[in-house]
Structure formats: structure tokens, C-alpha cells
C-alpha positions in Angstrom: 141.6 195.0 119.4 140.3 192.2 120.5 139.3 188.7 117.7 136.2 187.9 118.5 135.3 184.6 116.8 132.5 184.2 114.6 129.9 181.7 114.4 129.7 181.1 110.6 133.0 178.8 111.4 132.2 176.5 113.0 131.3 173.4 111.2 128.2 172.1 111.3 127.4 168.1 111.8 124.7 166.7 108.9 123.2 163.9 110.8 124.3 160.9 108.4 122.2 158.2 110.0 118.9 159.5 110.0 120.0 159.7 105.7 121.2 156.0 105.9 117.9 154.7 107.3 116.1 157.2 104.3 118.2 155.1 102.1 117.5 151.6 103.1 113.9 152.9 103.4 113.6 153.4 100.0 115.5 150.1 99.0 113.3 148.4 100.7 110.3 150.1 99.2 111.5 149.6 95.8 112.4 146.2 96.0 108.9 144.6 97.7 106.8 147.1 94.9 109.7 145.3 91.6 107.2 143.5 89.5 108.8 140.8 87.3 108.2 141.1 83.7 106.6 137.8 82.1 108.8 137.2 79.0 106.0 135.0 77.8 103.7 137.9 77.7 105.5 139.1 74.3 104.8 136.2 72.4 102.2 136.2 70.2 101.0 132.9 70.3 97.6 131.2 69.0 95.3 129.0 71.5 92.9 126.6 70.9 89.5 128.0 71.1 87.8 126.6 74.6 84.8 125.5 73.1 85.2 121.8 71.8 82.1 121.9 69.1 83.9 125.1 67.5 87.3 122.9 67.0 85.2 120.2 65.4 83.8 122.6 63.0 87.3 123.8 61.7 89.1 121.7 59.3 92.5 121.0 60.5 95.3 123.6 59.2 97.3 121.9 56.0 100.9 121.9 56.0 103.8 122.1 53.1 107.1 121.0 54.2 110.1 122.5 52.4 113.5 120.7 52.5 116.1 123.1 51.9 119.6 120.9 51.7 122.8 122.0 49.6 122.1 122.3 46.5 118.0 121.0 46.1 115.2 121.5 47.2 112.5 119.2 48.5 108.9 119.8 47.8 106.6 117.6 50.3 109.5 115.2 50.5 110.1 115.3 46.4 112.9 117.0 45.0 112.2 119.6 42.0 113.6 122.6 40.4 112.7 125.7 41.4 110.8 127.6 38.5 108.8 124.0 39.4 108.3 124.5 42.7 107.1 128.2 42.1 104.4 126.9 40.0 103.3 124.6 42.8 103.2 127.1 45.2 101.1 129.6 43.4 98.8 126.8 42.6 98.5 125.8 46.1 98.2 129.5 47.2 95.7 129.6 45.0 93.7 127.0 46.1 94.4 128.1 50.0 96.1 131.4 50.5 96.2 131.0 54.4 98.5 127.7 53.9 101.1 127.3 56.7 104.9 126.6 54.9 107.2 124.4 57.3 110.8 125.4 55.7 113.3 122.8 56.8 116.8 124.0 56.2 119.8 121.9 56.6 122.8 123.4 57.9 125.2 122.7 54.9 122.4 124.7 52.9 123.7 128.0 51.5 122.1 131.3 52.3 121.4 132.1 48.6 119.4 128.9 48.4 117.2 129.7 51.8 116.9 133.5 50.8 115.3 132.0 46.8 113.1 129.6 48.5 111.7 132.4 51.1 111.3 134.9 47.6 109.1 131.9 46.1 106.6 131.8 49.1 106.0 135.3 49.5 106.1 135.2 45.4 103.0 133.2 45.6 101.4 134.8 47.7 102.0 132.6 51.4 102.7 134.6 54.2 102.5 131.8 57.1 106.1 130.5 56.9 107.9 129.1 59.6 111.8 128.7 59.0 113.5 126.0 61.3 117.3 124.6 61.0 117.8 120.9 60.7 121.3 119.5 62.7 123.0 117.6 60.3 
């Protein structure tokens, strides 16, 4: 008996460079179609209104500043207690509920006193309150 030699054995050749330029094909493709995410378009943020008669016409927003240092609390640059300074604040929410609060907090201020003074704005009843941290 004769070995006769079979076909399924010999190995077969996969062109590899016709599969490279398929590859750098679609690298290429997928780097000119990348768009780059604006981070900026995340941000809620508030323009003027481009009509200049409509921005006479509106009264200019009013601002409380509060001075949160260690141990007080500044109310419009005057230092009170703070069952006093709730009392302000609902009176001034009361006369303009859409009041922007500027808190101003030191960084020798303890958490317990920023977390008291945020509980009295939204107390009262203000809900436009930007925090910002003084360097000391």
C-alpha cells in the first residue's frame, strides 16, 4: 500500500497584508470622523438677552453676601447670631424670593458652620446660592 498524501494538510497562507491595510483603513476612518466634545456645552450658564431696551427694563439682580469665618457669621459685612440672621433672611425672601446669596466661606471655617448657614437659606426659602472659598 501505497500513502497517498492528502490535501487537507497542507497549511493554508491567510494573506496578512491585505488585513493590515483593512486595519489602518479603519483607523484612519475613525480618527478624521472623532468629533471633540465641547466641555463648555454642559454648563448651564445664563446670557445677557441681545436686545439692549430689554436689559434696561430689568432691574439689576440684588445680592446678599454671607461671610462664613470660624466661629461668626457676617451678614452684608455685619456680624450677627444666627437665629438673627434667619429672621433676616426670611424677611428678605419675603420681600424677593428670587434673591441671589453669595456665601463667602473662609478656610479656617468649620463644616458645621457652612452646612447651618446653607440650612438657613433654603430655610427661608432662597434657592439661588452660590458657595465660594476665601484663601486665607
Amino acid at each position: 500500500m501505497s500513502k497517498k498524501k492528502l490535501r487537507g494538510d497542507t497549511a493554508a497562507e491567510i494573506p496578512m497584508s491585505a488585513m493590515i491595510d483593512v486595519v489602518f483603513l479603519l483607523l484612519i476612518y475613525f480618527i478624521v470622523t472623532q468629533k471633540d466634545e465641547i466641555s463648555e456645552a454642559h454648563l448651564a450658564v445664563n446670557l445677557p438677552s441681545p436686545n439692549p431696551s430689554q436689559q434696561e427694563e430689568i432691574d439689576p439682580p440684588k445680592l446678599l453676601e454671607l461671610h462664613v469665618l470660624a466661629g461668626r457669621v457676617l451678614l452684608n459685612g455685619n456680624e450677627y447670631k444666627l437665629d438673627v440672621i434667619q429672621e433676616k433672611l426670611e424677611r428678605l425672601a419675603s420681600l424677593d424670593p428670587d434673591m441671589t446669596v453669595l456665601i463667602k466661606t473662609s478656610g479656617k471655617a468649620r463644616t458645621k458652620e457652612q452646612v447651618a448657614v446653607l440650612d438657613l437659606c433654603k430655610g427661608a426659602g432662597l434657592s439661588k446660592l452660590n458657595v465660594m472659598t476665601l484663601l486665607d
